[in-house]
DODOGU-83820 format. One record per residue: x, y, z of N, C-alpha, C in turn; residue number from 1. Coordinates in Angstrom, 3 decimals, padded with zeros to 6 digits. Layout:
N
X  Y  Z  X  Y  Z  X  Y  Z  NUM
...
END
This chain:
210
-033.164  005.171  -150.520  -031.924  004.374  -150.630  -031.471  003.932  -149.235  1
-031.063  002.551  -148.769  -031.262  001.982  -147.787  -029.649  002.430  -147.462  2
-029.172  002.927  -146.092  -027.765  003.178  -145.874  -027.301  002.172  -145.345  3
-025.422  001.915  -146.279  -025.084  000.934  -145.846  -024.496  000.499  -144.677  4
-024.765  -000.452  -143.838  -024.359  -001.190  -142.899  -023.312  -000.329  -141.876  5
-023.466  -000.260  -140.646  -022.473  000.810  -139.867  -021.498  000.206  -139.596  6
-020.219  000.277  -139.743  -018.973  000.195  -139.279  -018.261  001.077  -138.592  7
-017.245  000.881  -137.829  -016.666  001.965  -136.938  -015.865  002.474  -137.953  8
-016.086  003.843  -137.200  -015.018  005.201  -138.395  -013.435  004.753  -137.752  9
-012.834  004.470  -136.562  -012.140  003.778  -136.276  -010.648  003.410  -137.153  10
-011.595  002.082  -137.599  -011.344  000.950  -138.574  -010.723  001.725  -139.717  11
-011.373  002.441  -140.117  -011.033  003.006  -141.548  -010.067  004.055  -140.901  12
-010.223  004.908  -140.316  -009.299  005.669  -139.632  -007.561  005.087  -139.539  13
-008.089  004.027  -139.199  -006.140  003.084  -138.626  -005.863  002.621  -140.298  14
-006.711  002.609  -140.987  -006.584  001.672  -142.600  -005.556  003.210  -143.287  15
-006.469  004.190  -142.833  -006.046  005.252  -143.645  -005.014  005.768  -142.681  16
-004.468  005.697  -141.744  -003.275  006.128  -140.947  -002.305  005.350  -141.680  17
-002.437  003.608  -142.540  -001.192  003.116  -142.759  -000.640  003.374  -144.290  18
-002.448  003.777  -144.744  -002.136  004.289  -146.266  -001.018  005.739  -146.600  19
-001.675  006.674  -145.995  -001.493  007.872  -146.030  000.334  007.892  -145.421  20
000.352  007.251  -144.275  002.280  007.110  -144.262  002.869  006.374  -144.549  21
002.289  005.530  -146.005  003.273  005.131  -146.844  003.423  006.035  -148.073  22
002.124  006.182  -148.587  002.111  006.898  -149.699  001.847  008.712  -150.092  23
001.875  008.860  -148.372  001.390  010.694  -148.561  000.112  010.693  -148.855  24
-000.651  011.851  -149.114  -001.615  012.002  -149.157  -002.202  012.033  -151.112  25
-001.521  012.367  -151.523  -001.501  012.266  -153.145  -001.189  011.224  -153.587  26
-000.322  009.981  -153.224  -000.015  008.879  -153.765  -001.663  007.906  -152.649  27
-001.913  008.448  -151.650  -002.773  007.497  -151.370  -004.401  007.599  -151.929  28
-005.209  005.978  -152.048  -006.198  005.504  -152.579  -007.297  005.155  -152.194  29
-008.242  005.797  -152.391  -009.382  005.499  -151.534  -009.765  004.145  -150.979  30
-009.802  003.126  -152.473  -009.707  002.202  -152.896  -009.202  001.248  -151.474  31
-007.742  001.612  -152.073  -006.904  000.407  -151.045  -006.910  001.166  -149.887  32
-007.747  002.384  -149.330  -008.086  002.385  -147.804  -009.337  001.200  -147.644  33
-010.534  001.405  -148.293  -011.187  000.785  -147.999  -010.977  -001.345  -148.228  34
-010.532  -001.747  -148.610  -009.445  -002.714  -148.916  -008.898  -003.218  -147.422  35
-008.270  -002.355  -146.812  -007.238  -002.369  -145.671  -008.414  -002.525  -144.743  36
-009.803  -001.404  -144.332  -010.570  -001.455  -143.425  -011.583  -002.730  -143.948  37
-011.285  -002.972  -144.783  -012.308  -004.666  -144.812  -013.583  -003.680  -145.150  38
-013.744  -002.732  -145.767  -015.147  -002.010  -146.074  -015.401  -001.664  -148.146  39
-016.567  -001.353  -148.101  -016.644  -001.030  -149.487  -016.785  001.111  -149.464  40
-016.244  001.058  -150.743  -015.939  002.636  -150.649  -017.196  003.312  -149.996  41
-018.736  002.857  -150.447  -019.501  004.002  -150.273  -019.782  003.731  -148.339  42
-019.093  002.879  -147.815  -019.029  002.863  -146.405  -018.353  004.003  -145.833  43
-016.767  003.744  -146.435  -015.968  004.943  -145.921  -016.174  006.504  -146.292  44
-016.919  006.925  -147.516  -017.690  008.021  -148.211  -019.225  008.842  -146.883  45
-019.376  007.516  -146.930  -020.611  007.716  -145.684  -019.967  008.339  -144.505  46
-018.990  007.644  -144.532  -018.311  008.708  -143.037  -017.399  009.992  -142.992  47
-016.661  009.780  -144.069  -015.956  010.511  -144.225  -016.245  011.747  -145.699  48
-017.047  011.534  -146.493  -017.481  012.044  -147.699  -016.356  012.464  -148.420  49
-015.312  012.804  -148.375  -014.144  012.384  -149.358  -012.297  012.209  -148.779  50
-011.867  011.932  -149.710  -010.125  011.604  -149.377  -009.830  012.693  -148.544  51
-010.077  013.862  -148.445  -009.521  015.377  -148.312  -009.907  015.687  -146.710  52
-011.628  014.892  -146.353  -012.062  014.452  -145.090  -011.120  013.614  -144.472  53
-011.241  012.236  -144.684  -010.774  011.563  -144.085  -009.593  011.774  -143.425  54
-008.354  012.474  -144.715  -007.189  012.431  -144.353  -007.061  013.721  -142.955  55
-007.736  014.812  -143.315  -008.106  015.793  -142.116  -008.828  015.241  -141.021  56
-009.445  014.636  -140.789  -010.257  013.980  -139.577  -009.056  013.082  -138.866  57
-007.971  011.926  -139.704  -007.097  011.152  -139.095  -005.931  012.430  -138.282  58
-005.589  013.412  -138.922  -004.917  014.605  -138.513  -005.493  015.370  -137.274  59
-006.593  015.630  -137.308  -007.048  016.535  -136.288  -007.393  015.657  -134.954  60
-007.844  014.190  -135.243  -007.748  013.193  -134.016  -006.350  013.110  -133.594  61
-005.150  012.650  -134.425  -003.956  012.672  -133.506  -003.289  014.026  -133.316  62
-003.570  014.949  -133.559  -003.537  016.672  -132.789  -004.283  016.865  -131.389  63
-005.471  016.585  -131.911  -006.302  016.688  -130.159  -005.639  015.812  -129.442  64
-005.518  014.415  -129.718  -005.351  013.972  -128.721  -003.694  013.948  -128.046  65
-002.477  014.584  -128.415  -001.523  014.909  -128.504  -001.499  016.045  -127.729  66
-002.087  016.943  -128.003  -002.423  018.484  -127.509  -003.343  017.909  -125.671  67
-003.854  017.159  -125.952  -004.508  016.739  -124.553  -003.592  016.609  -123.630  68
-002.781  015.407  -123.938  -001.657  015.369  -123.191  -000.752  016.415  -122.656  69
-000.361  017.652  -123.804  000.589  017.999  -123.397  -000.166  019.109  -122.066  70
-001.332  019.882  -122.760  -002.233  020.524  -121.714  -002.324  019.854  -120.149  71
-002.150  018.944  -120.014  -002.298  017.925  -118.664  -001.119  018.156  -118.121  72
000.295  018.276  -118.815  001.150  018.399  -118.394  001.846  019.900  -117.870  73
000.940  020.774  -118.728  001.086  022.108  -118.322  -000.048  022.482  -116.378  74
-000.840  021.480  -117.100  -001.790  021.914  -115.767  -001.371  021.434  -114.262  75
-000.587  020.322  -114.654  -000.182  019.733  -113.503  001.278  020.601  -111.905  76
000.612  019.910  -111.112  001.561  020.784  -110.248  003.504  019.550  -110.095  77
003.964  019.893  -110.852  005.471  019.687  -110.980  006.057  020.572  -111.177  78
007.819  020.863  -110.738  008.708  021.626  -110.500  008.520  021.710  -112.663  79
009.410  023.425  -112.976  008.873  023.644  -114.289  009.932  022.701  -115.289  80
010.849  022.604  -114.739  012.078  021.149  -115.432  011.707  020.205  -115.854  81
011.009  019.482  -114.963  010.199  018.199  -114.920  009.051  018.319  -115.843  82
008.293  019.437  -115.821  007.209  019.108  -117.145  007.974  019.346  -118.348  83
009.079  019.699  -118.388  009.706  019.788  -120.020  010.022  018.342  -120.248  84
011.113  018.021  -119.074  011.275  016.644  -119.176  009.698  015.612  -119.581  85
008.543  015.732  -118.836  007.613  014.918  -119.504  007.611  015.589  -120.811  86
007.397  016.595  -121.433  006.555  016.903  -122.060  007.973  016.263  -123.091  87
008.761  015.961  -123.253  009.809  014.771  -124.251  009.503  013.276  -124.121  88
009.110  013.252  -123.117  008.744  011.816  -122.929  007.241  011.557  -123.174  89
006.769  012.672  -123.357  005.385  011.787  -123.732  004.997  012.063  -124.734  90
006.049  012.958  -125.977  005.531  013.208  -127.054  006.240  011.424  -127.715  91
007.649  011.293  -127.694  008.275  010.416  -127.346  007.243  008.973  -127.418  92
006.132  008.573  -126.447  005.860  007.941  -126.087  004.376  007.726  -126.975  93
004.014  008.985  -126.933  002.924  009.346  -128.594  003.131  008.593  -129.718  94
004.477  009.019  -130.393  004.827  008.719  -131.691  005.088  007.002  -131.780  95
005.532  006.422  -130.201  006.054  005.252  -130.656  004.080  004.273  -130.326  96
003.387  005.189  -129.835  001.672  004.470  -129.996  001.468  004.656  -131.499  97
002.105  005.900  -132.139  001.034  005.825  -133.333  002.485  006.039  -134.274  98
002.798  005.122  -134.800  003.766  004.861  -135.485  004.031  005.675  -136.745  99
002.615  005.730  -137.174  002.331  006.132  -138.670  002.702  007.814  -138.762  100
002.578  008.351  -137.499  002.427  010.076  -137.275  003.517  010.333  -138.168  101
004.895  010.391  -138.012  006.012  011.040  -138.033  006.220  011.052  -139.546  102
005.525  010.212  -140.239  005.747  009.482  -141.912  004.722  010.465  -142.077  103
003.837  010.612  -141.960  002.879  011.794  -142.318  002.703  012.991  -142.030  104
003.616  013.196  -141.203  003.855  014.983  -140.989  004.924  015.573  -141.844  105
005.928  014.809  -141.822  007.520  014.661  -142.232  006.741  014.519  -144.213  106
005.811  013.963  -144.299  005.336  014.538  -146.101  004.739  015.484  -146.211  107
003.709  015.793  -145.179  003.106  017.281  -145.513  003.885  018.459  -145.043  108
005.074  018.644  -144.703  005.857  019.457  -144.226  006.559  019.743  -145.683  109
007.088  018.129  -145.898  007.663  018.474  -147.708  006.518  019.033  -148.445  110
005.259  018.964  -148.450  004.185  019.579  -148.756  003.974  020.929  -149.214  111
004.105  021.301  -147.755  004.356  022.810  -147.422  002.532  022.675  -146.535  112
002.416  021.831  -146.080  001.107  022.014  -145.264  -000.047  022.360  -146.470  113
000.288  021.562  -147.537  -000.865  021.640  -149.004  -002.180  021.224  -148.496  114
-002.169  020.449  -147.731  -003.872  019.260  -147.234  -004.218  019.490  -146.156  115
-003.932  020.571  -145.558  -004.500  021.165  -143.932  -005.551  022.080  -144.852  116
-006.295  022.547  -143.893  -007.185  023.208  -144.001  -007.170  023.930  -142.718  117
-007.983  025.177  -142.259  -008.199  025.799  -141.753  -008.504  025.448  -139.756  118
-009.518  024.650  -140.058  -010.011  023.541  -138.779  -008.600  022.864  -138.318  119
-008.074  022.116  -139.285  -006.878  020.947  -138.926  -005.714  021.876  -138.982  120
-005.641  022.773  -139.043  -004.147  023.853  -138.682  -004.234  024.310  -137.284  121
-006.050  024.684  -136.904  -006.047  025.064  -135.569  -005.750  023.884  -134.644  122
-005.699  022.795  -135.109  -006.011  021.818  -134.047  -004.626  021.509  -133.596  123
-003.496  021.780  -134.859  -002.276  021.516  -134.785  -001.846  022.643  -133.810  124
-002.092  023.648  -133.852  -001.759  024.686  -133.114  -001.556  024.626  -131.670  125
-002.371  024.117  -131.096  -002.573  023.738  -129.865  -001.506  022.793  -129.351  126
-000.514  022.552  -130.021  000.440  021.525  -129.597  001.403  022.315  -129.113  127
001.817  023.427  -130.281  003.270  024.341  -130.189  002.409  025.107  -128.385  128
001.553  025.599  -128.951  000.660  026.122  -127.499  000.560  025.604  -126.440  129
000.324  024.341  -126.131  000.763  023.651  -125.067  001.976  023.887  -124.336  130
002.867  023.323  -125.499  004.524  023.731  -124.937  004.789  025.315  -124.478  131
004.456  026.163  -124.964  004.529  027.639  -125.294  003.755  027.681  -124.162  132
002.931  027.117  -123.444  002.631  027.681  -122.035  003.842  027.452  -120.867  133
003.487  026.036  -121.197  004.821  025.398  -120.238  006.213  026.213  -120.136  134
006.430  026.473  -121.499  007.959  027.558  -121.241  007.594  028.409  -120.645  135
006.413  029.456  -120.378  006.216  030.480  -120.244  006.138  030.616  -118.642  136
005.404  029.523  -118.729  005.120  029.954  -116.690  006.834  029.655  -116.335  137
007.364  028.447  -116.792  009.357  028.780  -116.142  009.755  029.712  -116.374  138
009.309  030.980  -117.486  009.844  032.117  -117.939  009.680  032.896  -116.614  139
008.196  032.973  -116.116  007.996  033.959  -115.614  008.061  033.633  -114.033  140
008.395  032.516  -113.528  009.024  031.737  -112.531  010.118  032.160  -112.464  141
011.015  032.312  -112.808  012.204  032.332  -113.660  013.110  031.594  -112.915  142
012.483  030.184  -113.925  013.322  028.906  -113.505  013.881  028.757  -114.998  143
013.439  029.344  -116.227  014.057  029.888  -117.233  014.492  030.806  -117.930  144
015.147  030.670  -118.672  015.395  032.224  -118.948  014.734  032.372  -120.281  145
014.470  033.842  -120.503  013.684  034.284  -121.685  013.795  033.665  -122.508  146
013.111  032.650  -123.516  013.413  032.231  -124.533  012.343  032.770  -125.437  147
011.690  032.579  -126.833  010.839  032.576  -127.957  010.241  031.178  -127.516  148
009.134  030.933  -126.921  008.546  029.609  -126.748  008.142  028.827  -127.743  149
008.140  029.420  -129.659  007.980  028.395  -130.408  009.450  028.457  -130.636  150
010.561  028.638  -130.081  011.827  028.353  -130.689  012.137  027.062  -129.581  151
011.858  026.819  -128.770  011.695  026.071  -127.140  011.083  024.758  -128.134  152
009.670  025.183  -128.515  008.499  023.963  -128.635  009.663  023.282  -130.002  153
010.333  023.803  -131.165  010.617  022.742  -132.372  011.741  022.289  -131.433  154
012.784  022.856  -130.767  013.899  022.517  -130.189  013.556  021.336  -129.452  155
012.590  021.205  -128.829  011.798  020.133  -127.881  011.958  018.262  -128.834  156
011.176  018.991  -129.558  009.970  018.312  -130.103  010.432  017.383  -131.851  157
010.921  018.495  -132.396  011.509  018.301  -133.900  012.506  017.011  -133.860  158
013.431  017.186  -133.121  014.465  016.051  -133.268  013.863  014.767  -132.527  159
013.024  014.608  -131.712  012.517  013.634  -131.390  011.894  012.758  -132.451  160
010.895  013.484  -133.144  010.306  013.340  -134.032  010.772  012.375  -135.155  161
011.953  013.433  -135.175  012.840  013.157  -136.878  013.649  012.091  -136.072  162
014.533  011.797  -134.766  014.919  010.639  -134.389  014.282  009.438  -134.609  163
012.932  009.306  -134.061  012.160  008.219  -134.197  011.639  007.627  -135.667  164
011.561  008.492  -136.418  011.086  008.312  -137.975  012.363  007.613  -138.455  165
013.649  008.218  -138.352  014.989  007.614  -138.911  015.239  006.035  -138.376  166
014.680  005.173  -137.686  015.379  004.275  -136.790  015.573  003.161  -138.234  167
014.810  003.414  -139.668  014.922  002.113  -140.416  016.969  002.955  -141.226  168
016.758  003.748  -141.733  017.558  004.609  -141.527  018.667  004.136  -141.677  169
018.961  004.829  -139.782  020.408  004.540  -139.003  020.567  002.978  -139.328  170
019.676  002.266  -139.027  020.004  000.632  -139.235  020.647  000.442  -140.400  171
020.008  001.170  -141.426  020.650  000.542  -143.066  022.342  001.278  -143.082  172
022.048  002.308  -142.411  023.866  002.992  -142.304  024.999  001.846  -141.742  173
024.576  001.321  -140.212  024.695  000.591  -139.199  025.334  -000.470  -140.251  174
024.731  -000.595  -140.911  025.264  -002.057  -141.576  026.384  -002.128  -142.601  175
025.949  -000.771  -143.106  027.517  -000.001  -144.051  028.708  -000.402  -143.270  176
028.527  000.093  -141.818  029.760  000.228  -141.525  031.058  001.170  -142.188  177
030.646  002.093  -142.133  031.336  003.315  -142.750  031.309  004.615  -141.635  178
030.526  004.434  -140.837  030.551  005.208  -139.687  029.881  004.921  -138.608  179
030.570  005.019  -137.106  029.832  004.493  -136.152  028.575  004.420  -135.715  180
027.784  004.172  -135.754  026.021  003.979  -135.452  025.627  002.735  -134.573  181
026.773  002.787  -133.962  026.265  001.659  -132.720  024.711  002.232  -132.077  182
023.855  001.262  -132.260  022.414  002.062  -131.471  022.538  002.173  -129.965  183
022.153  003.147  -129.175  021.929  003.169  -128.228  020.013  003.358  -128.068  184
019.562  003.052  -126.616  018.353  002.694  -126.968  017.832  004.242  -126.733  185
016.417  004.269  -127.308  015.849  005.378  -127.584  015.394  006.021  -126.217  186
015.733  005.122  -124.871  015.011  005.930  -124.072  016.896  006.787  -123.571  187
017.642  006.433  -124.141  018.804  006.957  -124.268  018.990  008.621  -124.645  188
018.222  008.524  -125.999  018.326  009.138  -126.575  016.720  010.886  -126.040  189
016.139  009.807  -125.258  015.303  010.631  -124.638  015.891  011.625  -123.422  190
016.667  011.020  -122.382  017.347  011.114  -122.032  018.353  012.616  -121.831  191
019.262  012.004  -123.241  019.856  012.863  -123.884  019.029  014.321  -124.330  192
018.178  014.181  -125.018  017.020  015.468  -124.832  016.814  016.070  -123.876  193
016.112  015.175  -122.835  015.673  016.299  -121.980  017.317  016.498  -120.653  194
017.794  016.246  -121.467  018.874  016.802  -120.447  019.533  018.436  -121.424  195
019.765  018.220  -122.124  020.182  019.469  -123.262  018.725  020.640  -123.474  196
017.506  019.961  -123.433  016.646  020.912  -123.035  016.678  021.835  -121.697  197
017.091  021.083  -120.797  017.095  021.804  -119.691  018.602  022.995  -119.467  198
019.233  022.012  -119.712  020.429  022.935  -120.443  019.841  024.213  -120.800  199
019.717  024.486  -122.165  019.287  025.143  -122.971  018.306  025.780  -122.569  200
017.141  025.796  -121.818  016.468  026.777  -121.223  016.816  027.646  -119.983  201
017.695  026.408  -119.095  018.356  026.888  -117.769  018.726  028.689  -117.662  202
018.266  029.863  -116.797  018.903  030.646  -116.686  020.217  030.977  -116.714  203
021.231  032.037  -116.829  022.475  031.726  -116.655  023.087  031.854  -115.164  204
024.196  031.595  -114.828  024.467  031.365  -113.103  023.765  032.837  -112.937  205
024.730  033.685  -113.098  024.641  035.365  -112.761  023.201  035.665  -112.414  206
022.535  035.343  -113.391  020.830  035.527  -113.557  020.406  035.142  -111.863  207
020.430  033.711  -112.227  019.872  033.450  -111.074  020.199  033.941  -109.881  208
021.339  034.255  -109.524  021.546  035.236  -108.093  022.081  036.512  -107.910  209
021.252  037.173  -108.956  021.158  038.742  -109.376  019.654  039.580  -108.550  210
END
């Protein structure tokens, strides 16, 4: 049996990033992935061999490569403030490259993490871990004070997240006019983060000149 024609996994990859955060992973169709990537099913089958693949392979690519980043930022030589501050701005800067992320975490969370598997949980892992280093060396610097570093990493990370996903949202409120939602811009609101992060990890006065 002659195999069909190679296309980039790619292609189908970005088809199934727009399926999967509209419709979740249960409302989405093999079908109208392959549809979207301009391919016929037994193309995307060939690469991916089923829905359950694919959707784990689009997951564990934007984990690694998320987790890359933040690792770079742990490795790097900056005061320990400043990598918290990046490490908001470039998750921040992640979500607004890959638009689709926040719509598809924000369902498998309502989920309960049903369509991870074993491989794609570790890969996720490495994110909270990233951060969870970064707190740790300010811990032990003690340019912070003791915190739980996955209580640090959602505090970070979560409201960014859930900020950026809301922006269709706030707009439809915005227009109510029933309560103020004047937008301010998101690097505002970044801003605003990593300033309350630092806050919030900051030692207390006493600490520091004890």
């Amino acid at each position: 049996m002659a195999r069909p024609a190679r296309v980039s996994p790619d292609r189908i990859l970005a088809a199934a990033a727009l399926e999967f955060a509209e419709r979740g992973f249960a409302g989405a169709r093999v079908d109208r992935i392959a549809r979207r990537a301009r391919v016929n099913k037994a193309m995307l089958y060939y690469h991916f061999k089923s829905k359950d693949g694919l959707y784990r392979t689009l997951l564990r690519r934007m984990f690694t490569l998320a987790a890359g980043r933040l690792r770079a930022i742990a490795d790097a030589s900056a005061p320990h403030a400043d990598k918290v501050d990046r490490v908001i701005a470039t998750m921040a800067a992640f979500v607004d490259e890959h638009a689709f992320f926040p719509a598809i975490m924000l369902r498998e969370v309502a989920d309960g993490g049903a369509h991870l598997d074993r491989e794609t949980l570790t890969a996720l892992a490495a994110l909270p871990a990233a951060v969870g280093g970064i707190v740790q060396q300010g811990v032990r610097a003690r340019a912070f004070r003791d915190t739980p570093p996955m209580f640090a990493y959602f505090s970070m990370l979560a409201p960014v997240i859930f900020y950026l996903a809301g922006a269709r949202i706030r707009k439809e409120i915005a227009h109510l006019k029933v309560v103020d939602m004047r937008e301010s811009s998101t690097d505002d609101f970044i801003r605003h983060m990593q300033h309350a992060t630092r806050r919030s990890l900051a030692r207390a006065r006493h600490a520091r000149t004890s």
